[in-house]
C-alpha positions in Angstrom: 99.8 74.9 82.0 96.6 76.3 80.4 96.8 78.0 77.7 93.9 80.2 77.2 92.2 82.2 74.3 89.3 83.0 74.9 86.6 84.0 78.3 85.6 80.4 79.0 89.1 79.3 79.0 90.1 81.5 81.2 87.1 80.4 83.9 87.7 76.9 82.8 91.4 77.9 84.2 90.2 79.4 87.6 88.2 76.3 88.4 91.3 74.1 88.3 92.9 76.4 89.5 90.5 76.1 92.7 91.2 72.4 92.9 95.3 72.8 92.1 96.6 76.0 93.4 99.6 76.0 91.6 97.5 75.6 87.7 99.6 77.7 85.5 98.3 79.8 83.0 99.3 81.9 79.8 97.8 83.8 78.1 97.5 83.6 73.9 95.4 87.0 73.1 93.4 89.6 75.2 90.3 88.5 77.0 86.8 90.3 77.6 84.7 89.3 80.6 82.1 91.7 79.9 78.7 90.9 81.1 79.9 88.3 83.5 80.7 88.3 87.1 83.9 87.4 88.2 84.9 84.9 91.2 88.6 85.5 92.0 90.9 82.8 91.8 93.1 82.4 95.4 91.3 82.8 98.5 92.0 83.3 102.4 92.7 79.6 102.8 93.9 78.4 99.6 96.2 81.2 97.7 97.4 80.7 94.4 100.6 79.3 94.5 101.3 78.9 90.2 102.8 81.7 87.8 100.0 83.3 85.6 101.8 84.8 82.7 99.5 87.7 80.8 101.9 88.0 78.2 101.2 91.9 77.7 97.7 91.0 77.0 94.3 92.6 78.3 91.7 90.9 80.7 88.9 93.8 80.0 85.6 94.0 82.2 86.3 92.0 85.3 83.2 92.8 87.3 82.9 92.3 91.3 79.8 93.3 93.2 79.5 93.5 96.6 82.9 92.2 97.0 84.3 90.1 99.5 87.3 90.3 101.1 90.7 88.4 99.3 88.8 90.3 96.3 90.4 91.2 92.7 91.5 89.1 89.5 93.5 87.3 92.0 92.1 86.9 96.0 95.5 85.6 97.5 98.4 85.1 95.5 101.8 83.3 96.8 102.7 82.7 93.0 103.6 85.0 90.6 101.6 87.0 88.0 103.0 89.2 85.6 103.0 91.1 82.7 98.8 92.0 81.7 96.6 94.5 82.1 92.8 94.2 84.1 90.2 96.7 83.9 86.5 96.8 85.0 85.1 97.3 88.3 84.7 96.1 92.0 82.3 97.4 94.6 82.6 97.2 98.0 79.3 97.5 99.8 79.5 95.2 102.8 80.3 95.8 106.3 83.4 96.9 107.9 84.9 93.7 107.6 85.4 93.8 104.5 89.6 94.1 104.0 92.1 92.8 101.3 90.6 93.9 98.2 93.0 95.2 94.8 92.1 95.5 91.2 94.3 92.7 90.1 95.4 91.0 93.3 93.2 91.0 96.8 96.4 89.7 99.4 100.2 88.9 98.2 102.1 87.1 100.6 101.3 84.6 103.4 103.5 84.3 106.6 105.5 81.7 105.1 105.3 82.7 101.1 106.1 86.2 99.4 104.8 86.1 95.9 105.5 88.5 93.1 103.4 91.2 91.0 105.5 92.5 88.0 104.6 94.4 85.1 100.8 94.6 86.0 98.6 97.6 84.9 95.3 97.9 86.4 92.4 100.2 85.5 89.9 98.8 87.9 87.3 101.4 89.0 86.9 100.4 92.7 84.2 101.8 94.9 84.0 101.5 98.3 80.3 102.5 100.0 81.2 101.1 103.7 84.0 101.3 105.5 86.7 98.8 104.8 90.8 98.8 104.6 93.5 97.5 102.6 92.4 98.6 99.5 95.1 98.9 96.4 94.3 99.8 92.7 96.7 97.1 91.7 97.3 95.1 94.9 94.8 95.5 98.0 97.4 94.3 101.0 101.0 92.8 101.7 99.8 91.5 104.9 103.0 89.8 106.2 106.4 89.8 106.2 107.5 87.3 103.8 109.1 89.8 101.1 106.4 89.9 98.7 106.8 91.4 95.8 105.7 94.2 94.2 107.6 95.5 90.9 107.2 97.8 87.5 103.0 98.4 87.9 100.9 100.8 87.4 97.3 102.1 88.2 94.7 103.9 86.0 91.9 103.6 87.1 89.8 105.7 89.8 88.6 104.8 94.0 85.8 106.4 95.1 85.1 105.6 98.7 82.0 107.3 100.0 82.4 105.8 103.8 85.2 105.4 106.1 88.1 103.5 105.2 91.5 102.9 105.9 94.7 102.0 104.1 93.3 102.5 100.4 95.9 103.7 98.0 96.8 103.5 94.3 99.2 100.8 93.7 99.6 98.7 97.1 96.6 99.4 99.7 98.4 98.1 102.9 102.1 97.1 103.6 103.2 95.7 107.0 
């Protein structure tokens, strides 16, 4: 388990996290990413599979440009985060292909593996300037039906989306 303190440790976290899927993490104070771009950790082949544990603590200024999809804090999460709060901003300004993206988590749940959000705020600003879908303040999409879940969060921050989209919504984006 890493515990982290401070921006690098929290990067130094993702990058194992990369290589082991299942690195767990908690964190010891609030955490600004301000200024720096943002990779997020879990993606369409390799989901995070470990329990990241936020502790009430803040993860300010997570930044995305031209986002990807399996975007957010989190791409693809089979684990469990809880309990933190992640503001900033992700825009969304590829094609239409472009699906799965959610201020803290991008996709929860695989066709074999739920995975939990609890007691997750987000106040990611997310702006969507070509049409996409599946696109959650807190989580983007709940793609499959594996019983993720979804529990005690809330959204504060804004989605502007100045092309067509589909399935874009405050807390969960897309459930099937």
């Amino acid at each position: 388990t890493y515990i982290v303190y401070t921006a690098a440790g929290l990067r130094a976290w993702a990058e194992a996290a990369k290589a082991n899927p299942s690195t767990n993490c908690t964190l010891a104070r609030s955490i600004d990413l301000a200024g720096q771009l943002w990779t997020p950790v879990g993606d369409v082949n390799n989901a995070y599979t470990g329990t990241f544990d936020g502790q009430g603590y803040t993860i300010s200024g997570m930044t995305i440009e031209n986002a990807e999809s399996y975007s957010g804090l989190f791409g693809n999460v089979t684990g469990t985060v809880k309990n933190f709060t992640v503001t900033g901003s992700i825009t969304i300004t590829g094609d239409e292909t472009v699906a799965r993206v959610g201020g803290a988590v991008g996709s929860l749940g695989t066709a074999s593996a739920g995975g939990t959000v609890s007691g997750v705020t987000s106040g990611v600003d997310i702006t969507v300037s070509a049409g996409n879908d599946h696109i959650g303040g807190v989580v983007g999409s709940m793609p499959e039906n594996s019983s993720p879940t979804v529990e005690n969060c809330i959204y504060t921050g804004k989605i502007t989306v100045t092309a067509a989209a589909g399935s874009v919504a405050g807390i969960v984006g897309y459930i099937r």
